[in-house]
Each structure stands twice: as structure tokens, then as C-alpha cells.
C-alpha positions as CSV (number, residue, x, y, z in Angstrom):
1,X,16.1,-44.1,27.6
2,X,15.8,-41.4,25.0
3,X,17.0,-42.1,21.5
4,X,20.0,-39.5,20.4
5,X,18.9,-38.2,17.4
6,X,20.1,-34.3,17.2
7,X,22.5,-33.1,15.2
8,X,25.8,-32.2,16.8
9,X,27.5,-29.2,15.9
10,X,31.7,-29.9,15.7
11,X,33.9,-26.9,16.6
12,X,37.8,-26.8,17.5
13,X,38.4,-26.0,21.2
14,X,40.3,-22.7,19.9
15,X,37.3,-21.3,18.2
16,X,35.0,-22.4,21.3
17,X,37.1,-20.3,23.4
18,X,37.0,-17.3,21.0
19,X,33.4,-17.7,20.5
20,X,32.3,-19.1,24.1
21,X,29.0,-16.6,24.4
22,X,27.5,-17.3,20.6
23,X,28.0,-21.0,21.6
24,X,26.7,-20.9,25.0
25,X,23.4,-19.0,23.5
26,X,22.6,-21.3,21.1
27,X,23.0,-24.2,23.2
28,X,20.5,-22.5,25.7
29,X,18.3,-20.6,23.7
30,X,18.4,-22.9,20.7
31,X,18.8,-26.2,21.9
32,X,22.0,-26.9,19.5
33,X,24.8,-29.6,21.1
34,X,28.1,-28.8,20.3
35,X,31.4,-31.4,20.6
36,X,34.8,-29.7,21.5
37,X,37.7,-30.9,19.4
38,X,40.7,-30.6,20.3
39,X,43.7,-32.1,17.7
40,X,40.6,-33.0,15.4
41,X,39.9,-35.6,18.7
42,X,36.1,-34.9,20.7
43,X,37.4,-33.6,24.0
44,X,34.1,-32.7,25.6
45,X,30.5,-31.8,25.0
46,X,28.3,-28.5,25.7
47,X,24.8,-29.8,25.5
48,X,21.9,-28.3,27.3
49,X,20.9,-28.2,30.6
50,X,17.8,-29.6,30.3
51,X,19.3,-32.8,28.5
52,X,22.1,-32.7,31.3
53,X,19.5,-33.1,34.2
54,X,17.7,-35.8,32.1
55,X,20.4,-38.0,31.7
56,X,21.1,-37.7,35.5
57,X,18.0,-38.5,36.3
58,X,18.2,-41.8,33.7
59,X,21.4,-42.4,35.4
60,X,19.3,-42.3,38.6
61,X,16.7,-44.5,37.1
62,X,18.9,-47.0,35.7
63,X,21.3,-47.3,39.1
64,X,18.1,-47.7,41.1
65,X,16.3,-50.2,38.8
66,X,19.7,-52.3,39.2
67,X,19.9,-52.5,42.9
68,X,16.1,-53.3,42.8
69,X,17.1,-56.2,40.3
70,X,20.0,-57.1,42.7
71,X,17.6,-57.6,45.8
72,X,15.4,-59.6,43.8
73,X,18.3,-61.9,42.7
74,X,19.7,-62.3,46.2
75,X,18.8,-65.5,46.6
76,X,20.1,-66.8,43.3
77,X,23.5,-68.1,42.9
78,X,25.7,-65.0,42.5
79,X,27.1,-65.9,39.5
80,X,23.8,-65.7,37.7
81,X,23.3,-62.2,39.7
82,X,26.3,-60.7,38.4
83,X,25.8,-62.2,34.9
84,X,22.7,-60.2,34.7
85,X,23.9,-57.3,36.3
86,X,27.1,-57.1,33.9
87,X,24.9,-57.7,30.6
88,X,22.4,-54.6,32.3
89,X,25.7,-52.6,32.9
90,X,27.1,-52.9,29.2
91,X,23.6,-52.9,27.3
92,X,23.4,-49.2,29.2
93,X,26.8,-48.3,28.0
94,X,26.2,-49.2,24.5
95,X,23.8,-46.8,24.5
96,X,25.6,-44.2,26.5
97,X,28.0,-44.8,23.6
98,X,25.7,-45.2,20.8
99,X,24.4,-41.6,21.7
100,X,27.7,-39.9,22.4
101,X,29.9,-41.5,19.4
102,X,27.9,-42.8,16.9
103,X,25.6,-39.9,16.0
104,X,28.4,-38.2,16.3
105,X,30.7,-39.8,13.2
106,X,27.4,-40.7,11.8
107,X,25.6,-37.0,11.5
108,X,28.3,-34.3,13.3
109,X,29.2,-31.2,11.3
110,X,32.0,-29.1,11.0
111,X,30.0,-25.6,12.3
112,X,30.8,-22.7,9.6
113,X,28.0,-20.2,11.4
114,X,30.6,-19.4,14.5
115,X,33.3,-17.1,13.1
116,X,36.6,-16.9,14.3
């Protein structure tokens, strides 16, 4: 899996609608992420469609790779298999999370270049 390491631009839902092309074009022409607040609360994400189709196809990755794991385990006792498959399940969503939150509180910016 990719590590998260961009820089996401924060921007109220009000001024995202008022300024939906100049964020649309620098999240396709420049790359920039941007997370939708709404009540000072992240809402939703405009990232990319590049990074969009690569997490699907992690997703992809990752779902296959488990049911791979889960025929290999079949003959185990299915306690063990679903031991495993809940520690591969939250180890995945740590860093779903880790990418989506915590770069997030840890590097996100209030975005003064989009004027109301």
C-alpha cells in the first residue's frame, strides 16, 4: 500500500460550492487533495482520479489476497482462519485510517488561495 504523505488542503463545504471549478482544476491538473468540512467536521474528500482508481485497485488487491489466504486456511480450524482474517481486515483499516485522518489533523491546512 502507498504511504499517505500529501498535504491536504481544508475548505468549508460553502466555499467548495462557490469555488467548485478552481478546486476541481487543481485537483486534476495539480494533483492537490482537498477535505470538505462541513460544521468544521470532514464530510468528504475530492482527491484525484488517478489516486481514486489506485486505491480501487489496492482494494482489489487486498480482497483478492484474503480469499487466497482463506483457501489456504481451509483446512485449519476456523477459529484460527478467522483470527487471521480479522487481524488482516483491521491492520488494512488502520491504514485506510491512518491515510484519511491522521495526515489529515497531522498536516491539513485551512486553504486561503480559493476566494470566496
Amino acid at each position: 500500500m502507498q504511504e499517505c504523505r500529501e498535504m491536504y488542503k481544508t475548505i468549508s463545504a460553502l466555499k467548495a460550492r462557490q469555488n467548485l471549478g478552481q478546486v476541481m482544476n487543481e485537483v486534476a491538473l495539480k494533483g492537490d487533495s482537498y477535505i470538505i468540512e462541513r460544521a468544521g467536521k470532514p464530510l468528504v474528500a475530492v482527491i484525484p482520479i488517478e489516486k481514486y482508481q489506485s486505491l480501487q485497485q489496492e482494494m482489489k488487491e487486498f480482497f483478492e489476497s484474503l480469499s487466497k489466504m482463506r483457501a489456504n486456511l481451509k483446512e485449519r480450524d476456523e477459529k484460527d482462519v478467522d483470527g487471521f482474517i480479522e487481524e488482516a481486515v483491521d491492520s488494512y483499516r488502520k491504514a485506510l485510517s491512518t491515510c484519511s485522518h491522521g495526515e489529515i489533523s497531522a498536516e491539513g491546512q485551512r486553504d486561503s488561495s480559493v476566494q470566496p
